[in-house]
C-alpha positions as a Markdown table, in Angstrom:
| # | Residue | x | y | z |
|---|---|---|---|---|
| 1 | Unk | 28.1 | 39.9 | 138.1 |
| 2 | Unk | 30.0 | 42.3 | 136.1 |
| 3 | Unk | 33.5 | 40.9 | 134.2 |
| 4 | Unk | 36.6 | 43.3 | 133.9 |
| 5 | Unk | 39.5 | 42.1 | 131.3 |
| 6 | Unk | 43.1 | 43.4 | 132.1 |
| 7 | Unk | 44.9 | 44.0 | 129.6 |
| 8 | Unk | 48.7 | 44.1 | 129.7 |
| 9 | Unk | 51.1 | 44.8 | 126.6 |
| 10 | Unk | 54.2 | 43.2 | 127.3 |
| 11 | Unk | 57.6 | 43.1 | 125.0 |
| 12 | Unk | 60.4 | 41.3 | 126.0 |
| 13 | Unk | 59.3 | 41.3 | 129.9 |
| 14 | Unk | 60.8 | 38.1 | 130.9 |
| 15 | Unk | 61.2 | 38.6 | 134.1 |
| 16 | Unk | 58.0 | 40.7 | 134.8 |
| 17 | Unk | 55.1 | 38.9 | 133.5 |
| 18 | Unk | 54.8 | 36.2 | 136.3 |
| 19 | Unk | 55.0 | 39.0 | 138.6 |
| 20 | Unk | 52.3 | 41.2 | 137.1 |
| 21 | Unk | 49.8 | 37.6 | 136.8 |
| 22 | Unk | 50.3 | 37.2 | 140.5 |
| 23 | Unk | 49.5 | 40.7 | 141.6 |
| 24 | Unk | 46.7 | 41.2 | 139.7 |
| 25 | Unk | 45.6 | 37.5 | 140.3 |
| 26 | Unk | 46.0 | 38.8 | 144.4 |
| 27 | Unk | 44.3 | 41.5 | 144.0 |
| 28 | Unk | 41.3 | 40.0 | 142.1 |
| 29 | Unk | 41.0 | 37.2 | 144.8 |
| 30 | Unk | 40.0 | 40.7 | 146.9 |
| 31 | Unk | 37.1 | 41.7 | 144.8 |
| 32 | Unk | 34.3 | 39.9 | 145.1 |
| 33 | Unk | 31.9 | 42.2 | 143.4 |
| 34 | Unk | 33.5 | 41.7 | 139.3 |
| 35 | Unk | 34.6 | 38.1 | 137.9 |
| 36 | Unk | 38.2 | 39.0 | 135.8 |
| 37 | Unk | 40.1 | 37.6 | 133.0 |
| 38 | Unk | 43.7 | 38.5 | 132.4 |
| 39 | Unk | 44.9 | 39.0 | 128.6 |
| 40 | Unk | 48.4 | 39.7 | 127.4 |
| 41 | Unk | 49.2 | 41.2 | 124.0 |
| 42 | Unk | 53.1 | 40.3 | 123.4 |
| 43 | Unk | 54.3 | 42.3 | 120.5 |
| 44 | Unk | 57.0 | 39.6 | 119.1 |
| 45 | Unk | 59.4 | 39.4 | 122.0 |
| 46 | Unk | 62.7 | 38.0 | 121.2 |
| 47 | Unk | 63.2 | 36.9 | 124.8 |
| 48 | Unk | 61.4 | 34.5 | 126.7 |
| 49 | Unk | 58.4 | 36.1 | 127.4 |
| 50 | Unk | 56.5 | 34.3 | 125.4 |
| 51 | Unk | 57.5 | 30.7 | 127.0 |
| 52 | Unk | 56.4 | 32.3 | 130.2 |
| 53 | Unk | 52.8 | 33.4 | 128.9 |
| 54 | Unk | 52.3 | 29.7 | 127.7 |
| 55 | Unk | 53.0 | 28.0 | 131.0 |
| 56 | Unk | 51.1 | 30.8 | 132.8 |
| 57 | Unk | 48.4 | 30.3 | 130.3 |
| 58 | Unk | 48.6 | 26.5 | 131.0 |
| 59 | Unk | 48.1 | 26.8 | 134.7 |
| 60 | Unk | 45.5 | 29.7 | 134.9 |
| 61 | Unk | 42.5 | 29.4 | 132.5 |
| 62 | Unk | 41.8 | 32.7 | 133.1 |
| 63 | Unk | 44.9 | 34.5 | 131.1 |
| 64 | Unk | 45.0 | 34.4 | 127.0 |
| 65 | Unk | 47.6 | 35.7 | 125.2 |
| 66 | Unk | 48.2 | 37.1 | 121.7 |
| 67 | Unk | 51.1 | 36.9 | 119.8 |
| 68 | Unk | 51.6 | 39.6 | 117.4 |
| 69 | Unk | 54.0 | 38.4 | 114.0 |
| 70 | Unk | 56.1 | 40.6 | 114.0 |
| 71 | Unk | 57.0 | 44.1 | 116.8 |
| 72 | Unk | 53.9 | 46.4 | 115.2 |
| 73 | Unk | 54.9 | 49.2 | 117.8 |
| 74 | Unk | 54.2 | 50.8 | 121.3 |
| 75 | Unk | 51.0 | 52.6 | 119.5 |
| 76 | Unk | 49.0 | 49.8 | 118.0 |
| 77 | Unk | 49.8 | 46.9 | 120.2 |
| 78 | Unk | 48.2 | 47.9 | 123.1 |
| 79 | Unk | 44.7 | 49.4 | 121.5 |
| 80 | Unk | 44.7 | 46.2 | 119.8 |
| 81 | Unk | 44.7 | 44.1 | 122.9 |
| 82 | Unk | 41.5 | 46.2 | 124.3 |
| 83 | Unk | 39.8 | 45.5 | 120.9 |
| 84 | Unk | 40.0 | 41.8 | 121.6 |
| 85 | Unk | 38.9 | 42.1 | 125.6 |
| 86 | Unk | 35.3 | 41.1 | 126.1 |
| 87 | Unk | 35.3 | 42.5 | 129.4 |
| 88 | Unk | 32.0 | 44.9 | 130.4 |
| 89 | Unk | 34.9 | 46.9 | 131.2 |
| 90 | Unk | 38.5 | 46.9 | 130.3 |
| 91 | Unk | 41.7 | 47.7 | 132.7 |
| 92 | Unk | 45.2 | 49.0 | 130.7 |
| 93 | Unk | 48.2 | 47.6 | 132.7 |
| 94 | Unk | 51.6 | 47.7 | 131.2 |
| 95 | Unk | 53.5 | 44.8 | 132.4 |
| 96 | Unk | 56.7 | 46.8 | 134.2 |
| 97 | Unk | 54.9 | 47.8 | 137.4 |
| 98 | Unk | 55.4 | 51.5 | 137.0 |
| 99 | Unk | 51.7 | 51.4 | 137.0 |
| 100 | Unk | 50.6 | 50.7 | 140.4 |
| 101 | Unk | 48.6 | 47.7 | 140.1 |
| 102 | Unk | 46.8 | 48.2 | 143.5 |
| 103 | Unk | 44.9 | 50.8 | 141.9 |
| 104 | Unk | 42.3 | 48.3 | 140.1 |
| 105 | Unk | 40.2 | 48.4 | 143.6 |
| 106 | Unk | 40.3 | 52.3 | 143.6 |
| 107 | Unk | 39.3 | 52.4 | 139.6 |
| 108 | Unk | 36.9 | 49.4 | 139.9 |
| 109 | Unk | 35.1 | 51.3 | 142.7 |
| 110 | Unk | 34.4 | 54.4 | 140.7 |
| 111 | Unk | 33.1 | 52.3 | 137.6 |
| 112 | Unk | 30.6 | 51.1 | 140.2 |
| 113 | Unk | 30.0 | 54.3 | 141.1 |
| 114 | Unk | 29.2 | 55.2 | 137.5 |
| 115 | Unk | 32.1 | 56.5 | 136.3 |
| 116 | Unk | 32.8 | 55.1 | 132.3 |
| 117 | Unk | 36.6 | 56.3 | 132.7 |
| 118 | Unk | 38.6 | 56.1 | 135.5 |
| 119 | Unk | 42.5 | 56.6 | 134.8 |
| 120 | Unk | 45.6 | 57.1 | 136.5 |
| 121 | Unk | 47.8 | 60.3 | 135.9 |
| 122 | Unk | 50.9 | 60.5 | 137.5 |
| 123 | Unk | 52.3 | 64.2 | 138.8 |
| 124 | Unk | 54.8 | 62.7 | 140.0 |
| 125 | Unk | 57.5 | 59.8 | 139.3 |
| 126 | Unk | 60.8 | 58.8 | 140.8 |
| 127 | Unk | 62.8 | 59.3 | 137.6 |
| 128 | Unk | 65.7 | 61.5 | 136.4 |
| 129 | Unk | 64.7 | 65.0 | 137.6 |
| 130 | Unk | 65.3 | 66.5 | 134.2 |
| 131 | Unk | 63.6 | 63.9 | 131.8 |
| 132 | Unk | 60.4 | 64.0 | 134.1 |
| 133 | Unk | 60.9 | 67.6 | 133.1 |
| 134 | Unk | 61.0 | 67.2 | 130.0 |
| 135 | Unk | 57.9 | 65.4 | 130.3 |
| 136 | Unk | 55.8 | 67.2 | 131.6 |
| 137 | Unk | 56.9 | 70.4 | 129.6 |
| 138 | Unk | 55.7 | 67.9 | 126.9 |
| 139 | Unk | 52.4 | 67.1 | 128.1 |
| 140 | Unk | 51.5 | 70.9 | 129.1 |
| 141 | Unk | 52.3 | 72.3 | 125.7 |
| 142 | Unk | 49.9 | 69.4 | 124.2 |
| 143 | Unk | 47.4 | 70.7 | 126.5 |
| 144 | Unk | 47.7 | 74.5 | 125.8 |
| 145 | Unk | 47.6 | 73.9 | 122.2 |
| 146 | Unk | 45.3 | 71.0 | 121.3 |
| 147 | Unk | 41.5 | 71.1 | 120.3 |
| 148 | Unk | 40.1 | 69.1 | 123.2 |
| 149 | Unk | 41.1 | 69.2 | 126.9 |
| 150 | Unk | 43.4 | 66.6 | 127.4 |
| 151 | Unk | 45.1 | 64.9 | 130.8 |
| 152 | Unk | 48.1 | 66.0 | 132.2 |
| 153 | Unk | 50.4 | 63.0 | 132.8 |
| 154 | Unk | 48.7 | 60.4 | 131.2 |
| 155 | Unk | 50.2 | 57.4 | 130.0 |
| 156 | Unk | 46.7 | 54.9 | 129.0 |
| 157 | Unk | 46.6 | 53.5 | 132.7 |
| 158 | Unk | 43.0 | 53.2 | 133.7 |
| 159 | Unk | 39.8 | 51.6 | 133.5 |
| 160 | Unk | 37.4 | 52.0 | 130.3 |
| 161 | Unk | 33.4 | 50.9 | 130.4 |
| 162 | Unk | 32.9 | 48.5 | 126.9 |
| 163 | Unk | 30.6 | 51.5 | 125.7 |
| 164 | Unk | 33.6 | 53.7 | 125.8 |
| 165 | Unk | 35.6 | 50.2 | 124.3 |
| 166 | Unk | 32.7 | 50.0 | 121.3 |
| 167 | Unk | 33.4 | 54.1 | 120.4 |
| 168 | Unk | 37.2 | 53.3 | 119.8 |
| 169 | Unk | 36.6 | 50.8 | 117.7 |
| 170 | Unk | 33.8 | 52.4 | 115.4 |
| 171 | Unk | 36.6 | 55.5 | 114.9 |
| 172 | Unk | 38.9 | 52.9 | 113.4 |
| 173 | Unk | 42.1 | 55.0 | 113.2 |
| 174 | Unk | 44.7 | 52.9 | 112.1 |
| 175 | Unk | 47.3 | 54.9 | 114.3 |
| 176 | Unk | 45.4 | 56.1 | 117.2 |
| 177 | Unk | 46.7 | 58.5 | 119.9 |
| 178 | Unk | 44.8 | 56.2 | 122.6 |
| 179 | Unk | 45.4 | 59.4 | 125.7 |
| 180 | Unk | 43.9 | 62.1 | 123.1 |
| 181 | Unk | 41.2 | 59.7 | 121.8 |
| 182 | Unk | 39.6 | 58.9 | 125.4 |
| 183 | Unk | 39.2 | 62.7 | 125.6 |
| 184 | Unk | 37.9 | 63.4 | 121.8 |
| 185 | Unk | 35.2 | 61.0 | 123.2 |
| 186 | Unk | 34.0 | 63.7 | 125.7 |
| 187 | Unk | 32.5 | 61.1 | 128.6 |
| 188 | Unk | 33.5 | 62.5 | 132.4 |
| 189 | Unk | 36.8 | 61.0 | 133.4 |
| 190 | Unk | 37.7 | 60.4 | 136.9 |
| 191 | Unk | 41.8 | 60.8 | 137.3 |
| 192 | Unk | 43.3 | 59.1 | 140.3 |
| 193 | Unk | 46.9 | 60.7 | 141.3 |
| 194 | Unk | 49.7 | 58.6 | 141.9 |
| 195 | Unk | 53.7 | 58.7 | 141.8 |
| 196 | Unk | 55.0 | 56.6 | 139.4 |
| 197 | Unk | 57.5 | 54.3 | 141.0 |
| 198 | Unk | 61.1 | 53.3 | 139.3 |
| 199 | Unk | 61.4 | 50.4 | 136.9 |
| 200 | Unk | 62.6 | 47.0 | 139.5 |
| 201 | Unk | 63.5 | 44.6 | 137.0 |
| 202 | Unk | 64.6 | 45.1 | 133.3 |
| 203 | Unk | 65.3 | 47.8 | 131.8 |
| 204 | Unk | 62.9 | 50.4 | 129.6 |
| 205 | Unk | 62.1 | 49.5 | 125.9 |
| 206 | Unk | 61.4 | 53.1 | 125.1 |
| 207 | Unk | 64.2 | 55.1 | 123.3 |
| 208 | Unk | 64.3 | 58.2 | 121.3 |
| 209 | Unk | 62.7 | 57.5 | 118.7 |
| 210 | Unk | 59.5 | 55.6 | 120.3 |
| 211 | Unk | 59.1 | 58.8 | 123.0 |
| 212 | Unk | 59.1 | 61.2 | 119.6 |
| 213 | Unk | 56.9 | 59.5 | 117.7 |
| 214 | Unk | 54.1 | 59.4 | 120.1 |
| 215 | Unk | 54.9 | 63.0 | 120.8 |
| 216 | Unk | 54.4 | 64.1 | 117.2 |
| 217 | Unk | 51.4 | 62.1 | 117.1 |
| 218 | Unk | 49.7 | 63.7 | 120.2 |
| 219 | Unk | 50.2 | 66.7 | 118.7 |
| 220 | Unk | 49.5 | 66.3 | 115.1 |
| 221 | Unk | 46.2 | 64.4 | 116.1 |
| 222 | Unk | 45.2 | 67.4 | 118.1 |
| 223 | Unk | 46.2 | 70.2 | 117.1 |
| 224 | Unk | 46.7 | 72.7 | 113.7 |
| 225 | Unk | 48.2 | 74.9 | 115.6 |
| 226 | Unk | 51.7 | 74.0 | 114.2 |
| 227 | Unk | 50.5 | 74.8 | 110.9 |
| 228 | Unk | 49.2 | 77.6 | 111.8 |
| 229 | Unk | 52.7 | 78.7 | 113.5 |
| 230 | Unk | 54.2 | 78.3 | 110.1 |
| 231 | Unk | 52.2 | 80.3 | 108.2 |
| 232 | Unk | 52.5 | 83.1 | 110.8 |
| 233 | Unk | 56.1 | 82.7 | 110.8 |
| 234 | Unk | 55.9 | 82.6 | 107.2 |
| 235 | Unk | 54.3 | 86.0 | 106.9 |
| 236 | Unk | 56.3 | 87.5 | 109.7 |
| 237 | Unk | 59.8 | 86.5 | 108.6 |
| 238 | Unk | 58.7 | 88.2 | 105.3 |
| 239 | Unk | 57.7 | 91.1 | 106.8 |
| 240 | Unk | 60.9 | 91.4 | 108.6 |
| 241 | Unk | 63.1 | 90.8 | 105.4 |
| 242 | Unk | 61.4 | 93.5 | 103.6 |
| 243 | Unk | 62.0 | 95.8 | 106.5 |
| 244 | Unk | 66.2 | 95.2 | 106.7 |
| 245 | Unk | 66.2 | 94.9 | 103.0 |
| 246 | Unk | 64.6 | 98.8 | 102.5 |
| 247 | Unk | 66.8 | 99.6 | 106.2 |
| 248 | Unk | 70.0 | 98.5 | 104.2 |
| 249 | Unk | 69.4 | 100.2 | 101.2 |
| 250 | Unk | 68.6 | 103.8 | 103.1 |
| 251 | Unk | 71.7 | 103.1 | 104.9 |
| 252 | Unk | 73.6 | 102.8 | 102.0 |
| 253 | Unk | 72.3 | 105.9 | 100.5 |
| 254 | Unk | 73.0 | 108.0 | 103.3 |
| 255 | Unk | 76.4 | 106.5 | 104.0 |
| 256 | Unk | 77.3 | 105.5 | 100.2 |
| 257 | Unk | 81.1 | 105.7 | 100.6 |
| 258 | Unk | 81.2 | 104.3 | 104.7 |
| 259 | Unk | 78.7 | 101.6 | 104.9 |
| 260 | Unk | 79.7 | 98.5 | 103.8 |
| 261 | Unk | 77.0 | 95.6 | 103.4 |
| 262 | Unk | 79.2 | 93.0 | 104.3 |
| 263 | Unk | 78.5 | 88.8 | 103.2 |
| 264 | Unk | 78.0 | 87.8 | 107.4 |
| 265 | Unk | 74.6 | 89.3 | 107.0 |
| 266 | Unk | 73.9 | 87.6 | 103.9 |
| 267 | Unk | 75.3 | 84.2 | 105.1 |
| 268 | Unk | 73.6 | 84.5 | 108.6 |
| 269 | Unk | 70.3 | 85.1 | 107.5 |
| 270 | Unk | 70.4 | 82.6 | 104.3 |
| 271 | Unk | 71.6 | 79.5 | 107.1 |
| 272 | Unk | 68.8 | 81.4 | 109.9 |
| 273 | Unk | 65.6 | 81.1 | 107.1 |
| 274 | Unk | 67.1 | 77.8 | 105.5 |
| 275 | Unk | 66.7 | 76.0 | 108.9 |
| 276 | Unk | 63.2 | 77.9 | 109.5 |
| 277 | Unk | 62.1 | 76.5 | 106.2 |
| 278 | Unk | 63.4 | 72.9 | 106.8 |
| 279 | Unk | 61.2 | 72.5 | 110.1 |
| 280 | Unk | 58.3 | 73.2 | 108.9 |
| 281 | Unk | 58.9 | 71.1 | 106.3 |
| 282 | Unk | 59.7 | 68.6 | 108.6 |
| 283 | Unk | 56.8 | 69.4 | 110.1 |
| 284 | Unk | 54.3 | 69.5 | 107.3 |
| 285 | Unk | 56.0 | 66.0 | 106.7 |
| 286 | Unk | 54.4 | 64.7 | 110.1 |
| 287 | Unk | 50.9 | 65.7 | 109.2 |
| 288 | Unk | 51.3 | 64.3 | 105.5 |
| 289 | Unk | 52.4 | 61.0 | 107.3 |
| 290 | Unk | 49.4 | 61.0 | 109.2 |
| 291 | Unk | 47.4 | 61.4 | 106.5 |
| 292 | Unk | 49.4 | 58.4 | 104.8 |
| 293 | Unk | 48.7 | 56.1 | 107.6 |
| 294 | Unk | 44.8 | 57.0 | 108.0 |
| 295 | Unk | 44.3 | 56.7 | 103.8 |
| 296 | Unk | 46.2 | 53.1 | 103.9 |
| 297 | Unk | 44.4 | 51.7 | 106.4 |
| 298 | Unk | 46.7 | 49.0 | 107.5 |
| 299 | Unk | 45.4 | 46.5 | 110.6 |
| 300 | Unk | 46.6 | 47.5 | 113.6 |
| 301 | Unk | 48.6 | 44.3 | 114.4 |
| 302 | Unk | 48.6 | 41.0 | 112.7 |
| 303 | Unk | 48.3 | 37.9 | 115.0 |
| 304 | Unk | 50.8 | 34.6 | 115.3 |
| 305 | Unk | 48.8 | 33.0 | 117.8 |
| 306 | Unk | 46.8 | 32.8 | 120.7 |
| 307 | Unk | 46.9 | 31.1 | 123.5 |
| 308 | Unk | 44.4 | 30.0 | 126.1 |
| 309 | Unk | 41.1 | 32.0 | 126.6 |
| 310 | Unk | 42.0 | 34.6 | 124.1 |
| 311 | Unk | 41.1 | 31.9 | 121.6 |
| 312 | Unk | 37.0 | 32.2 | 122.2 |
| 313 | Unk | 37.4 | 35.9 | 120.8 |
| 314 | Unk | 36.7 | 36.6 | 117.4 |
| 315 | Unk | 39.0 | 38.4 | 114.7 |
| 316 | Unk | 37.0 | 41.5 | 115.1 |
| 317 | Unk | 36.8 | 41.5 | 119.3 |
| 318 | Unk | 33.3 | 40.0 | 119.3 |
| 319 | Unk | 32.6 | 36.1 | 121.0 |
| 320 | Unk | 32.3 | 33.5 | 117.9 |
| 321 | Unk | 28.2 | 32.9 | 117.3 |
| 322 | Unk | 28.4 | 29.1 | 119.0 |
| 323 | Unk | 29.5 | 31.4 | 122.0 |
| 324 | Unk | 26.8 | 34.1 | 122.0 |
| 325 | Unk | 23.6 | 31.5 | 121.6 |
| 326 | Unk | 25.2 | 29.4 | 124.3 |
């Protein structure tokens, strides 16, 4: 009989990790063709999250959880915790329930089936009107401009075969885009629509800065078309200076004594290519950073603890030896 491993990154979700346990523990006790085990990767939550993990742990042999040392971010936390799953295949579930958990049949159905990938996209969710917008203005100018076809609306949800598990981990990128990376990999994906439902309890632990830098990082790990842009712009931009700089001087020899050049020209157009030149700076910046984090190399998360089952996984995400020969 097959095993699945669920995965669920939690931070500071108090008062949604017994609920998540109990649904997927419910709808496990369904499927009778797939044996489960439920891990939890907390990234260092400062509430009592943690305290609930142990006593679920305590009662349910099935869950392990991993404690990160310190909050290593919304990016490397969660490829992490599907490293250390020794499921034949591995289900991403984030612990807020804005991913339908009843899904897992419909997913673990089309694994069976043969599908490797199965994920969940979602074109539609009951949020603000206007930041779903936003959204998905986000995720179509990805698409249009990266180097591989990439899904619409995809936040990680789904189900991964360990073949598909085993790739990730030999491409060892220290800050992965985990949506573009399941695509890079080029296996047929099955997408399941849903509508992403409002948070019920506790509030979101995404904020500005954690929704740009994984939208700066799905496009500079896809795309050179930025660079590209800038160089373009570059050449246009000179282009066009050249041309108003010979139009002002034939004006001025035509109309020597009534034309008068003026400094609002000068000033608007110094402040107009000073901001030009500081985006793409900016912008160059976010592919140099990239390179930075690849070259460096750091581990993706460093652990605390673990507790319950997730202690029979090795350091790398493969059983200890006394395991395998048993």
């Amino acid at each position: 009989m097959k095993h699945i491993t669920v995965v669920t990154p939690c931070y500071n979700e108090e008062e949604n990790v017994e609920g998540i346990h109990e649904e997927v523990r419910r709808i496990f006790s369904g499927i009778s063709t797939v044996t489960y085990d439920h891990l939890f990767i907390d990234n260092c939550s400062t509430d009592s999250t943690v305290s609930k993990l142990r006593a679920i742990a305590q009662k349910d042999s099935g869950v392990g959880v991993i404690v990160n040392a310190r909050n290593f971010g919304h990016i490397r936390s969660p490829i992490y915790g599907l490293m250390q799953a020794k499921g034949d295949a591995v289900i991403l579930l984030v612990a807020d329930f804005q991913d339908p958990p009843e899904l897992i049949t419909k997913f673990i159905e089309e694994w069976h089936a043969g599908a490797p990938i199965v994920v969940g996209v979602k074109p539609e969710a009951k949020e603000s009107a206007i930041f779903f917008a936003l959204r998905r203005a986000y995720y179509r100018l990805v698409t249009r401009i990266a180097n591989v076809r990439l899904i619409q609306n995809f936040t990680g949800f789904g189900l991964y075969d360990r073949k598909v598990i085993e790739i990730i981990r030999k491409i060892d990128d220290p800050y992965p885009y985990f949506r573009g990376l399941i695509c890079e990999i080029g296996f047929d994906i099955v997408q399941i629509p849903y509508v992403q439902p409002r948070r019920k309890r506790g509030i979101s632990k995404n904020n500005f800065y954690t929704l740009f830098d994984i939208a700066m990082l799905g496009i500079t790990s896809h795309s050179k078309v930025p660079l590209r842009l800038a160089t373009i712009a570059g050449f246009a931009m000179g282009a066009l200076s050249l041309f108003v700089s010979f139009l002002y001087l034939v004006l001025k020899l035509v109309f020597w004594n009534k034309f008068a050049f003026g400094s609002a020209p000068l000033l608007i157009g110094l402040f107009f290519f000073a901001s030009v030149q500081l985006f793409f700076t900016g912008l160059l910046g976010e592919y140099v950073g990239a390179i930075l984090t690849y070259v460096m190399k750091r581990p993706l998360v460093i652990e605390r603890e673990r507790i319950g089952h997730s202690t029979s996984i090795a350091a790398d995400g493969e059983l200890p030896k006394d395991e395998m020969s048993a």
